[in-house]
PyMOL CGO cylinders between C-alpha atoms (Angstrom):
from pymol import cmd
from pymol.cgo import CYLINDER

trace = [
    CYLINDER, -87.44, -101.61, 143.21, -85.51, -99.73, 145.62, 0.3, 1, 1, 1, 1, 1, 1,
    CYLINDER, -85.51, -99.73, 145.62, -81.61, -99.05, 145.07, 0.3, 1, 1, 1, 1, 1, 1,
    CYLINDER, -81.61, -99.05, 145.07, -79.83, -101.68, 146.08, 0.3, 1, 1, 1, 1, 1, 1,
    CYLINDER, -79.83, -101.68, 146.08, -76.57, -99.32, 146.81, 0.3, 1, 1, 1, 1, 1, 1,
    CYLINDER, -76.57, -99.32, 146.81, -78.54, -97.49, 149.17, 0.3, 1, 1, 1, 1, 1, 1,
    CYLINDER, -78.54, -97.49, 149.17, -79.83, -100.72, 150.87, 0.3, 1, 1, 1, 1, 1, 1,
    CYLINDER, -79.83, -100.72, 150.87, -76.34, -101.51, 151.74, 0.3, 1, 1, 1, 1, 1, 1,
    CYLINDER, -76.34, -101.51, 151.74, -74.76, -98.14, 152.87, 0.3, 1, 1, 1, 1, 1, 1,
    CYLINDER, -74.76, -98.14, 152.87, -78.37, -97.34, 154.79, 0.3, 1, 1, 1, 1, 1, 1,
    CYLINDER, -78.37, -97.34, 154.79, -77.67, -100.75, 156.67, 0.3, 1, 1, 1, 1, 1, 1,
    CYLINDER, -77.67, -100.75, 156.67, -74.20, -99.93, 157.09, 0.3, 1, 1, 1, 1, 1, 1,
    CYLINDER, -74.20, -99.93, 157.09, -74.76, -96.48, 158.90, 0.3, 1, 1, 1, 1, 1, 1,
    CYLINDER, -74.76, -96.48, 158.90, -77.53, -98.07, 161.24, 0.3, 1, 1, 1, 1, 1, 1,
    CYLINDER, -77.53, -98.07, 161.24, -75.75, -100.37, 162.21, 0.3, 1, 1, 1, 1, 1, 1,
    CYLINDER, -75.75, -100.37, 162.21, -72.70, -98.50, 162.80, 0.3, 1, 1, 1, 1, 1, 1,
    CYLINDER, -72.70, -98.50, 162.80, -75.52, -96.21, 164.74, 0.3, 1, 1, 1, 1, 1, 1,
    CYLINDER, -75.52, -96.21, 164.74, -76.38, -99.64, 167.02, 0.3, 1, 1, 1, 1, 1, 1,
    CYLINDER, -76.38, -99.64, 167.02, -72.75, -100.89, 167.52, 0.3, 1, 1, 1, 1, 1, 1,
    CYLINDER, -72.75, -100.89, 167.52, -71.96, -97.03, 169.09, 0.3, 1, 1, 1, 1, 1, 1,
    CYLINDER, -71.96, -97.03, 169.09, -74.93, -96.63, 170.79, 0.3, 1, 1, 1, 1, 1, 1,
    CYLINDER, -74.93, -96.63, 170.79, -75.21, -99.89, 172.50, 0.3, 1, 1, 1, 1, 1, 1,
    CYLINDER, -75.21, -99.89, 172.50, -71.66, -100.14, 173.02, 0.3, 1, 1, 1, 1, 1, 1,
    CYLINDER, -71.66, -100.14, 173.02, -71.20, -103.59, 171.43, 0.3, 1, 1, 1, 1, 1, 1,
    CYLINDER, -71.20, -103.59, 171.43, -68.00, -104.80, 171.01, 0.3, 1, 1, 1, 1, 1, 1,
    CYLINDER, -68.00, -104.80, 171.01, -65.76, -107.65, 170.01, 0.3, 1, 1, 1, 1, 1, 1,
    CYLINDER, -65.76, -107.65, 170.01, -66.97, -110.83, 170.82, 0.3, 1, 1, 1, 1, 1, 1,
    CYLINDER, -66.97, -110.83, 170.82, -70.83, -109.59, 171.37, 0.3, 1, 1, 1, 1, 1, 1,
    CYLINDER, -70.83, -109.59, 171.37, -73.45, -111.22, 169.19, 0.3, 1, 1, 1, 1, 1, 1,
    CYLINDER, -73.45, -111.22, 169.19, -75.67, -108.79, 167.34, 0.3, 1, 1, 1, 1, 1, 1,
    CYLINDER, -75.67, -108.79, 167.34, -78.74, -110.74, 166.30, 0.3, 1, 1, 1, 1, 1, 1,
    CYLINDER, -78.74, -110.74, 166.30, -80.17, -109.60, 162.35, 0.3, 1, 1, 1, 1, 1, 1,
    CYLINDER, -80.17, -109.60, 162.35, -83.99, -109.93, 161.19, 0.3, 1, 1, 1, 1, 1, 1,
    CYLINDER, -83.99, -109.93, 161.19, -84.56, -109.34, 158.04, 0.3, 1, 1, 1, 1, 1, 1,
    CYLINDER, -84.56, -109.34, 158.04, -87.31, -109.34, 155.43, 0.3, 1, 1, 1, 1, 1, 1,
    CYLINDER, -87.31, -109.34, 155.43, -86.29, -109.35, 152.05, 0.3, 1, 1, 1, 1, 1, 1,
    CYLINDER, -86.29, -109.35, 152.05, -89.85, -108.75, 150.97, 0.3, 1, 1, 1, 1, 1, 1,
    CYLINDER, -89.85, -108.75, 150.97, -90.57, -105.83, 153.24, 0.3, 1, 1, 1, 1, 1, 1,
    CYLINDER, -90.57, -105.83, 153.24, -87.73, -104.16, 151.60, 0.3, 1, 1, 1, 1, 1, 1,
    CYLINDER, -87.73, -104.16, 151.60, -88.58, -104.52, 148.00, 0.3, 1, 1, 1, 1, 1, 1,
    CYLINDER, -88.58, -104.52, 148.00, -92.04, -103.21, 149.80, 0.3, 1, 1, 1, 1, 1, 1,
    CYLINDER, -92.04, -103.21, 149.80, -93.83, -106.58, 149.63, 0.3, 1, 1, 1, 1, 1, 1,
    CYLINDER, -93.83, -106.58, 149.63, -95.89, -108.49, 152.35, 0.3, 1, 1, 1, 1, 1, 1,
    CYLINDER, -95.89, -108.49, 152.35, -93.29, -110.22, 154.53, 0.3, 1, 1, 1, 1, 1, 1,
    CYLINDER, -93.29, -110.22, 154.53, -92.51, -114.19, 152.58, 0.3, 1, 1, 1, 1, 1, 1,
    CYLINDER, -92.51, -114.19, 152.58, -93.87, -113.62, 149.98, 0.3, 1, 1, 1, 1, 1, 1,
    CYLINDER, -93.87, -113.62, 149.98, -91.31, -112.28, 147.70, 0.3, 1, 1, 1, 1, 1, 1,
    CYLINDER, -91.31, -112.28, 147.70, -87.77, -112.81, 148.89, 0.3, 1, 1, 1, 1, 1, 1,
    CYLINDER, -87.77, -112.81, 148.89, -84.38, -112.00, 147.25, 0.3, 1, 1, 1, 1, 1, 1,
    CYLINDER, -84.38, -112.00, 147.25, -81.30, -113.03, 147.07, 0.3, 1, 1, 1, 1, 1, 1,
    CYLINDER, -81.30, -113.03, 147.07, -80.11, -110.15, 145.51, 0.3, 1, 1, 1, 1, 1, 1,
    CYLINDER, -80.11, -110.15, 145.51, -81.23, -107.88, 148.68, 0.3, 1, 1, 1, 1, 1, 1,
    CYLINDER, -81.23, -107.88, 148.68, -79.89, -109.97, 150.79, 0.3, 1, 1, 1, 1, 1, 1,
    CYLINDER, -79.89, -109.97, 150.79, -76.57, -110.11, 149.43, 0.3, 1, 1, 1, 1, 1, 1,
    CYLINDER, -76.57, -110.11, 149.43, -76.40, -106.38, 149.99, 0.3, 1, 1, 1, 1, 1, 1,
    CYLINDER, -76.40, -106.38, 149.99, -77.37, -106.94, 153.82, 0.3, 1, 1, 1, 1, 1, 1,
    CYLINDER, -77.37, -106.94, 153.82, -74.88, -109.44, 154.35, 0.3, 1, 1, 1, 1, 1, 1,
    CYLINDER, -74.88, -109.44, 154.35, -72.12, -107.12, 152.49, 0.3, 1, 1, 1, 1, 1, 1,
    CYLINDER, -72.12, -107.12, 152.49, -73.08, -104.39, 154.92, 0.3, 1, 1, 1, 1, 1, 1,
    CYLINDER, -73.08, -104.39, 154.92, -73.65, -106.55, 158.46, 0.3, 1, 1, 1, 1, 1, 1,
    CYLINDER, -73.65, -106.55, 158.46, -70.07, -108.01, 156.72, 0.3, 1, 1, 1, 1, 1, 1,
    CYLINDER, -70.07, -108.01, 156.72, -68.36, -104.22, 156.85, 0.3, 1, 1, 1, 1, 1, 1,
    CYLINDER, -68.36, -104.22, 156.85, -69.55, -103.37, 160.30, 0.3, 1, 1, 1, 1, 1, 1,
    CYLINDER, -69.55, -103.37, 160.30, -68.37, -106.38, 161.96, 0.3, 1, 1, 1, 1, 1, 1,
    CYLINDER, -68.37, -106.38, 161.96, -64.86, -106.04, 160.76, 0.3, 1, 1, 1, 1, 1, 1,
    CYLINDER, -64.86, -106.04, 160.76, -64.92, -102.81, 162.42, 0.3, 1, 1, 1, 1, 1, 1,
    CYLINDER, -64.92, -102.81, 162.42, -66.51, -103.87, 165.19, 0.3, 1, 1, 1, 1, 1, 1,
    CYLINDER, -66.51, -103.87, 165.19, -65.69, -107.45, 165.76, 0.3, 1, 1, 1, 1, 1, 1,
    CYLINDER, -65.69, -107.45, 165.76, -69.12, -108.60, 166.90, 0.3, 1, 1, 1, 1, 1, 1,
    CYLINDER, -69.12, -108.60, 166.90, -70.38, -111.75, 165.91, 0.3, 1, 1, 1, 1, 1, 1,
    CYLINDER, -70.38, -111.75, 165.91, -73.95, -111.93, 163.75, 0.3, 1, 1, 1, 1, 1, 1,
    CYLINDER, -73.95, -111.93, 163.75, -76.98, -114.51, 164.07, 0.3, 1, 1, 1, 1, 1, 1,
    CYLINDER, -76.98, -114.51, 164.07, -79.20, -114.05, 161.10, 0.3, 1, 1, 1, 1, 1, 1,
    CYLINDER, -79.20, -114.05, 161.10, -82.75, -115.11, 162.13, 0.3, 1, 1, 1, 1, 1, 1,
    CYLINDER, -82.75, -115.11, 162.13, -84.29, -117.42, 160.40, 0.3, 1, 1, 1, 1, 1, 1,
    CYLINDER, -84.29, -117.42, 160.40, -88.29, -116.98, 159.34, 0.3, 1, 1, 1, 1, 1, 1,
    CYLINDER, -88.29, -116.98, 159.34, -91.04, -118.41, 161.20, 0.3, 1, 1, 1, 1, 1, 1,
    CYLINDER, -91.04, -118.41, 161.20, -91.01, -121.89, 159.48, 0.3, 1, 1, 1, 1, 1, 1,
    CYLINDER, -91.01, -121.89, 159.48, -87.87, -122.84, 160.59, 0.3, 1, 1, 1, 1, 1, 1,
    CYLINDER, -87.87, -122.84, 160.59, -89.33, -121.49, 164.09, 0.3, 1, 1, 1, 1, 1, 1,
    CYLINDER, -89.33, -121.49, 164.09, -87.11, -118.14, 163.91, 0.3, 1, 1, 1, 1, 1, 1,
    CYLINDER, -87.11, -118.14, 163.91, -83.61, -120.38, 164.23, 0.3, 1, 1, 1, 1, 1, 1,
    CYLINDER, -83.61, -120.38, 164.23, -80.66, -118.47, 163.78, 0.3, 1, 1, 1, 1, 1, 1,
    CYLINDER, -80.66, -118.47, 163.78, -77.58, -118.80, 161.63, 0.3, 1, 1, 1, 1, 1, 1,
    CYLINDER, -77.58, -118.80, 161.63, -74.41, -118.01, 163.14, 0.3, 1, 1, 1, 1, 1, 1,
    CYLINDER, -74.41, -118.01, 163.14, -70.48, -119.30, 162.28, 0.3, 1, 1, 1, 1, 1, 1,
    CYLINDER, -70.48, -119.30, 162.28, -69.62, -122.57, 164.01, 0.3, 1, 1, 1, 1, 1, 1,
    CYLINDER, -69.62, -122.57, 164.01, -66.80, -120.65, 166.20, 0.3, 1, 1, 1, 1, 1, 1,
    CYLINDER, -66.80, -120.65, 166.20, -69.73, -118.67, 168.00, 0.3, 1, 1, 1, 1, 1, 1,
    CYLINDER, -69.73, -118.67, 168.00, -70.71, -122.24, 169.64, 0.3, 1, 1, 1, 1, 1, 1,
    CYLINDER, -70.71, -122.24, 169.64, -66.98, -122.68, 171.01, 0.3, 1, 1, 1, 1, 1, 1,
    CYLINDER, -66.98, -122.68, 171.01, -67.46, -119.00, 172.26, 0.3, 1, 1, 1, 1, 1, 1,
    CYLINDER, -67.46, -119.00, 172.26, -70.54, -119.33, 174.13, 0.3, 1, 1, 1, 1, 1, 1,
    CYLINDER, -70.54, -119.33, 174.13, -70.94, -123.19, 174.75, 0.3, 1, 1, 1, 1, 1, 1,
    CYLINDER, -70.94, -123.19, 174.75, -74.88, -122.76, 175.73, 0.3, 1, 1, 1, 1, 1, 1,
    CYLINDER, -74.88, -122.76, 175.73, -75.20, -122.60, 172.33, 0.3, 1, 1, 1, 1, 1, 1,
    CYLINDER, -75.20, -122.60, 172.33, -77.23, -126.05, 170.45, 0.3, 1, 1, 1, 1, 1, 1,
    CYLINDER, -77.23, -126.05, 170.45, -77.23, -126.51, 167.11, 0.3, 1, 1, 1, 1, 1, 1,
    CYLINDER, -77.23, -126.51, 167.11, -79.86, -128.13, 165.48, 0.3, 1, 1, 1, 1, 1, 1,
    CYLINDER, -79.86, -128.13, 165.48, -80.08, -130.15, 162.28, 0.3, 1, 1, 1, 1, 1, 1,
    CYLINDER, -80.08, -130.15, 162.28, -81.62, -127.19, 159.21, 0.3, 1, 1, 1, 1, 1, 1,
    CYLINDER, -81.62, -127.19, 159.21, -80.25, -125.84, 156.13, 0.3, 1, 1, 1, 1, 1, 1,
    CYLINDER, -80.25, -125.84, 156.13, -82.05, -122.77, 155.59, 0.3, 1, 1, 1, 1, 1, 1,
    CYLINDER, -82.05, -122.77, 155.59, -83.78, -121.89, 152.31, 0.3, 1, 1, 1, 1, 1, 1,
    CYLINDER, -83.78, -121.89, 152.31, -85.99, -119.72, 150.50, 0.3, 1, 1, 1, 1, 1, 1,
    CYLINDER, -85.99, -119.72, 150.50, -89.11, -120.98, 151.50, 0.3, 1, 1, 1, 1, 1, 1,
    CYLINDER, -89.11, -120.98, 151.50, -87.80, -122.44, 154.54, 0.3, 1, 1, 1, 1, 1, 1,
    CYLINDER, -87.80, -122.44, 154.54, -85.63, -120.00, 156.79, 0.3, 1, 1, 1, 1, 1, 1,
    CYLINDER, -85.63, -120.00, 156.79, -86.25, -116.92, 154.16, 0.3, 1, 1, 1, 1, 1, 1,
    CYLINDER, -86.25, -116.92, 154.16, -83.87, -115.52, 151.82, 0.3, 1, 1, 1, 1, 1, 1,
    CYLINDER, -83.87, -115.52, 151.82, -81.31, -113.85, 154.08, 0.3, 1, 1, 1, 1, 1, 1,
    CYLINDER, -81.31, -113.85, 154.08, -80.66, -116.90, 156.68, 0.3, 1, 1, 1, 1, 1, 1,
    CYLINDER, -80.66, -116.90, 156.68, -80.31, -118.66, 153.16, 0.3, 1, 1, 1, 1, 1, 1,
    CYLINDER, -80.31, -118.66, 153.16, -77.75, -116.40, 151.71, 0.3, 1, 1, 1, 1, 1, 1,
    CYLINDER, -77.75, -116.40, 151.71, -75.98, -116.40, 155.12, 0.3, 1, 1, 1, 1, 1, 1,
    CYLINDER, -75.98, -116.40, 155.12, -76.06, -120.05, 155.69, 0.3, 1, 1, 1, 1, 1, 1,
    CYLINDER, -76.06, -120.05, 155.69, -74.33, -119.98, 152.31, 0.3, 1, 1, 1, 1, 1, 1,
    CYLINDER, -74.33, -119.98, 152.31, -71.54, -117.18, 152.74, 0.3, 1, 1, 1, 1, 1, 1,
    CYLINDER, -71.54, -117.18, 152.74, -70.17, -117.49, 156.10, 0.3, 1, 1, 1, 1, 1, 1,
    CYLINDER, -70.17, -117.49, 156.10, -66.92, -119.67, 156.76, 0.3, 1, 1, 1, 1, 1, 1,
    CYLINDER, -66.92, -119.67, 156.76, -68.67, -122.02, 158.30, 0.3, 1, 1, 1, 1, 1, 1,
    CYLINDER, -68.67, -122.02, 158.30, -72.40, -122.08, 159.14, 0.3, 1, 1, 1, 1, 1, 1,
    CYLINDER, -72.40, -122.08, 159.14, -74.67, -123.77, 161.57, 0.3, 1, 1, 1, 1, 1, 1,
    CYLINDER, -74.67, -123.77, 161.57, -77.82, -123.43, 162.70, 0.3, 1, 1, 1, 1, 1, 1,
    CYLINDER, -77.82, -123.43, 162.70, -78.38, -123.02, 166.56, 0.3, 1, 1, 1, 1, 1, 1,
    CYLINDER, -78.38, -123.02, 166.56, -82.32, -122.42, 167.97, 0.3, 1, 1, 1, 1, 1, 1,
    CYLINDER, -82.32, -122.42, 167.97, -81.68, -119.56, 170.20, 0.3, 1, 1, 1, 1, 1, 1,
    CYLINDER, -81.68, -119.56, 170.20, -79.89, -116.89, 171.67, 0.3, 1, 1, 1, 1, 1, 1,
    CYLINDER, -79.89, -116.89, 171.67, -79.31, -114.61, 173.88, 0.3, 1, 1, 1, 1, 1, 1,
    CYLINDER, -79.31, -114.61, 173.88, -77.99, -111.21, 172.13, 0.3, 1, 1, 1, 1, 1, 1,
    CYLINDER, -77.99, -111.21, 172.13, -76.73, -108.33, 173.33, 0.3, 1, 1, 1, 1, 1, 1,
    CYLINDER, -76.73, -108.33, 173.33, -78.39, -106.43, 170.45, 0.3, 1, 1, 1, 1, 1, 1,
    CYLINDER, -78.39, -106.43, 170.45, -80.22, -106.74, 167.38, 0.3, 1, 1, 1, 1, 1, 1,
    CYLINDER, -80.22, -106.74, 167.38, -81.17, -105.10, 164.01, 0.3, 1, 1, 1, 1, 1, 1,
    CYLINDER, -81.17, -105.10, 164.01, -84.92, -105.48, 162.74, 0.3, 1, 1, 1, 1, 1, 1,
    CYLINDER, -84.92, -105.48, 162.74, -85.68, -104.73, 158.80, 0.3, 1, 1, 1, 1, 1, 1,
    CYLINDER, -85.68, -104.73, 158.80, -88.96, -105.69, 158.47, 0.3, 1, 1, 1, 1, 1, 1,
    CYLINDER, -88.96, -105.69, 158.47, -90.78, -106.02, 161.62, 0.3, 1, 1, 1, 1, 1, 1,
    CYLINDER, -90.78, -106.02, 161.62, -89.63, -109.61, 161.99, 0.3, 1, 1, 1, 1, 1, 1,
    CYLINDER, -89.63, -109.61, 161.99, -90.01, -110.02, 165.53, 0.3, 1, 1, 1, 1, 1, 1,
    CYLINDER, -90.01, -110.02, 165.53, -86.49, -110.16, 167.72, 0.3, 1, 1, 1, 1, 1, 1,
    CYLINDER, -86.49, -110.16, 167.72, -87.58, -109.74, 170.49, 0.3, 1, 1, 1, 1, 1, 1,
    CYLINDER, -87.58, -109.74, 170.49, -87.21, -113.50, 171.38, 0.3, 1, 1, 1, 1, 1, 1,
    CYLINDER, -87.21, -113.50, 171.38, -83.49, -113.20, 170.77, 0.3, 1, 1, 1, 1, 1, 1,
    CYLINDER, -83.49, -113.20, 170.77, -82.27, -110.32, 173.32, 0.3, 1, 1, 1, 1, 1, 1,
    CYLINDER, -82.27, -110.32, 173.32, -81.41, -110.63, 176.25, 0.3, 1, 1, 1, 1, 1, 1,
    CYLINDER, -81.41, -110.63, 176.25, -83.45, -109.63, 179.01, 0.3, 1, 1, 1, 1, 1, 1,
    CYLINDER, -83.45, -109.63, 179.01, -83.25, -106.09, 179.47, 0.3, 1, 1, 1, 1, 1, 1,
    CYLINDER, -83.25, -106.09, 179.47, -84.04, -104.67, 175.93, 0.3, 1, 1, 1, 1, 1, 1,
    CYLINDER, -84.04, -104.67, 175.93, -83.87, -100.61, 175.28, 0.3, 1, 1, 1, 1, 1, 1,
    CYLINDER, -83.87, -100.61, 175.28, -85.29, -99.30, 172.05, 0.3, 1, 1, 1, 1, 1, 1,
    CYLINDER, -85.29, -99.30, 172.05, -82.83, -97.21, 170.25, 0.3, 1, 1, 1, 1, 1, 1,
    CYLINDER, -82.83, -97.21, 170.25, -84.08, -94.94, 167.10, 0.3, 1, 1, 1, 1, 1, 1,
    CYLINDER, -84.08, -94.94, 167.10, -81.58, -95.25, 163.61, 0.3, 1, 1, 1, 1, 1, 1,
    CYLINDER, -81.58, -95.25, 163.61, -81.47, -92.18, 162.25, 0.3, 1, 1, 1, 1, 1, 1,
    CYLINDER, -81.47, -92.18, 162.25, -83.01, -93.83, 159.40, 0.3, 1, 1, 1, 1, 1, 1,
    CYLINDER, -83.01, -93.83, 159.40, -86.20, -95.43, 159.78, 0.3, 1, 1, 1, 1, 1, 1,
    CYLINDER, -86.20, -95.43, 159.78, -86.67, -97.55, 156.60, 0.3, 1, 1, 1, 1, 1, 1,
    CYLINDER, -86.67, -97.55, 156.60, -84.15, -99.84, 154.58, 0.3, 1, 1, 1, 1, 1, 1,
    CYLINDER, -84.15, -99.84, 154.58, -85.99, -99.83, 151.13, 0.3, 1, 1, 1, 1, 1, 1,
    CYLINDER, -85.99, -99.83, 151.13, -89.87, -100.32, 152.24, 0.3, 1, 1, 1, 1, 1, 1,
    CYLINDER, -89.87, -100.32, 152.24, -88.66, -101.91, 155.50, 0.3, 1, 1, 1, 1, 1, 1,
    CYLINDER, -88.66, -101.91, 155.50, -89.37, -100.84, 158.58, 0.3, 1, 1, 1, 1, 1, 1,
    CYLINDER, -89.37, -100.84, 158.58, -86.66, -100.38, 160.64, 0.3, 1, 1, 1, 1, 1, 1,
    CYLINDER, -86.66, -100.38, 160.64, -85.79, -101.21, 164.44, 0.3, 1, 1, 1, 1, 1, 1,
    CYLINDER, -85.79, -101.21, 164.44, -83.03, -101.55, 166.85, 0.3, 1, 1, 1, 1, 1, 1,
    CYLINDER, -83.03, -101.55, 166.85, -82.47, -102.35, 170.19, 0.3, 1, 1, 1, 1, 1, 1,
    CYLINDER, -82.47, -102.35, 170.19, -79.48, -103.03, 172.65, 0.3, 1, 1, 1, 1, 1, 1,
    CYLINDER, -79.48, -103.03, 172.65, -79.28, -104.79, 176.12, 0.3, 1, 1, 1, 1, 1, 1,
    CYLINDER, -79.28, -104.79, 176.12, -78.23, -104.10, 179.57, 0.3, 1, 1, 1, 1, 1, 1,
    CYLINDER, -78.23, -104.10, 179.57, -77.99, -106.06, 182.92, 0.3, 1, 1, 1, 1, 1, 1,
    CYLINDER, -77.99, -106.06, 182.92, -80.71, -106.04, 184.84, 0.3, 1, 1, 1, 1, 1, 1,
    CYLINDER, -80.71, -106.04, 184.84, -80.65, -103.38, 187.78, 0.3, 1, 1, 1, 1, 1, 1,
    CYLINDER, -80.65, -103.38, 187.78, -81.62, -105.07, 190.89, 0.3, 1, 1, 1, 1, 1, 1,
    CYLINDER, -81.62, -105.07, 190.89, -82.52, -104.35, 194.24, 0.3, 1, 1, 1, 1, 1, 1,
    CYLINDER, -82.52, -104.35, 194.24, -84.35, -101.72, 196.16, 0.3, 1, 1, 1, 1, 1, 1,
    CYLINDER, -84.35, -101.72, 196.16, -83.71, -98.24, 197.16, 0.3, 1, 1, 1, 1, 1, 1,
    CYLINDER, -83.71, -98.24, 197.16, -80.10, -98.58, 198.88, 0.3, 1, 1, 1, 1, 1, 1,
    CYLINDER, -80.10, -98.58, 198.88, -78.82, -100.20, 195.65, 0.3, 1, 1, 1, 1, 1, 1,
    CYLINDER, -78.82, -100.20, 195.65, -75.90, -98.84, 193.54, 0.3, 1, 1, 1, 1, 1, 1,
    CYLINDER, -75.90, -98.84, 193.54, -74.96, -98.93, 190.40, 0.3, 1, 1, 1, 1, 1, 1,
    CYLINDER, -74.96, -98.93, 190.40, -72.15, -97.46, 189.28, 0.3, 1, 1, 1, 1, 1, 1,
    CYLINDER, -72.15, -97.46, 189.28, -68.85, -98.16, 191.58, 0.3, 1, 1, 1, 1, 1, 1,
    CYLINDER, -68.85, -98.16, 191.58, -68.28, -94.36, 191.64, 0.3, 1, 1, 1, 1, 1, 1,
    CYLINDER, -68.28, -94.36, 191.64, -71.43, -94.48, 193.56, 0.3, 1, 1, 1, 1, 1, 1,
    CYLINDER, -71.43, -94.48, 193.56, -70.39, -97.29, 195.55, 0.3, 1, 1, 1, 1, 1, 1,
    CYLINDER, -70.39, -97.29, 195.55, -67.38, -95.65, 197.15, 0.3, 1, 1, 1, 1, 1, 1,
    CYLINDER, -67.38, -95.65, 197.15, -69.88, -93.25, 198.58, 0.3, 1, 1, 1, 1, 1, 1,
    CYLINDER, -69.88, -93.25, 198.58, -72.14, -95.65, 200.37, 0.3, 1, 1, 1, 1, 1, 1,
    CYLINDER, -72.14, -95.65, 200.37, -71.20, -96.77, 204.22, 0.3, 1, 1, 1, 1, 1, 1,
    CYLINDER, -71.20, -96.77, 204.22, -71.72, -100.46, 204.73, 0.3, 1, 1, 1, 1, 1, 1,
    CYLINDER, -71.72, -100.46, 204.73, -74.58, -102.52, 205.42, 0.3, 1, 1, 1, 1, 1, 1,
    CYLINDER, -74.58, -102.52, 205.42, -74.52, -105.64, 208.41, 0.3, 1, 1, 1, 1, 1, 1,
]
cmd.load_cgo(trace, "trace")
């Protein structure tokens, strides 16, 4: 079994890693995959923890203090990758639906459980759009980010026998070859009838 001390502080320092690199800050919702399995190096559901995900949430916990972000733990595939957030996210971003789940176990996977359980007060909403996400595990977040995803590399690649990935999101650039974007650049350009 891997050290669950290091579980924590490894998530701790790639996240800190994400919430620098991606520039997220307060208010921004940072979405969290996890597979408790994949860390204790089992096949993903079939051998989920509470006890690894308590050392997750402790460390997601740290980071957004810091950072004031707000976290949506994804849910597993049965509960079709739903996402548990704190009610006050919904007020903040009033796209936001809950639907009618309490995660478990078997049912949402041990970490949406454990944060269903711990945070002031939990819902469960069936998407969103984040501005960046943590993978451990290979759980699939994709679906979660907002449009314009960029792949950024932790310094550490595993968290126990997990996998690890990251990403962070930018608006889209549009337009064609006279566009600008950056309003230093702007100031440069001459105007267009």
């Amino acid at each position: 079994m891997p050290d669950l001390g290091r579980i924590g502080s490894d998530v701790e320092q790639v996240l800190r890693e994400l919430v620098e690199i991606g520039k997220v800050g307060p208010g921004q919702i940072v979405v969290i995959g996890t597979s408790t399995s994949e860390v204790l190096g089992r096949h993903i559901g079939t051998a989920g923890t509470e006890a690894v995900a308590e050392r997750i949430y402790t460390a997601v916990e740290a980071v957004r203090k810091e950072a004031g972000f707000y976290p949506a733990f994804q849910c597993c595939e049965h509960l079709n990758r739903a996402l548990v957030v704190n009610r006050e996210l919904l007020g903040k971003y009033p796209l936001l639906e809950e639907v009618a789940v309490v995660p478990v176990r078997k049912a949402g996977g041990s970490m949406a459980a454990y944060a269903f359980k711990h945070f002031t007060d939990s819902c469960v909403v069936e998407n969103i759009a984040a501005h960046a996400g943590l993978d451990i595990g290979d759980t699939l977040i994709g679906m979660h980010l907002r449009r314009v995803a960029v792949p950024a590399r932790p310094s550490i690649r595993t968290i126990g026998h997990a996998h690890v990935n990251m990403a962070y999101t930018r608006p889209k650039l549009i337009g064609g070859a006279r566009a600008v974007y950056s309003a230093e650049a702007a100031g440069e350009q001459e105007h267009c009838d």
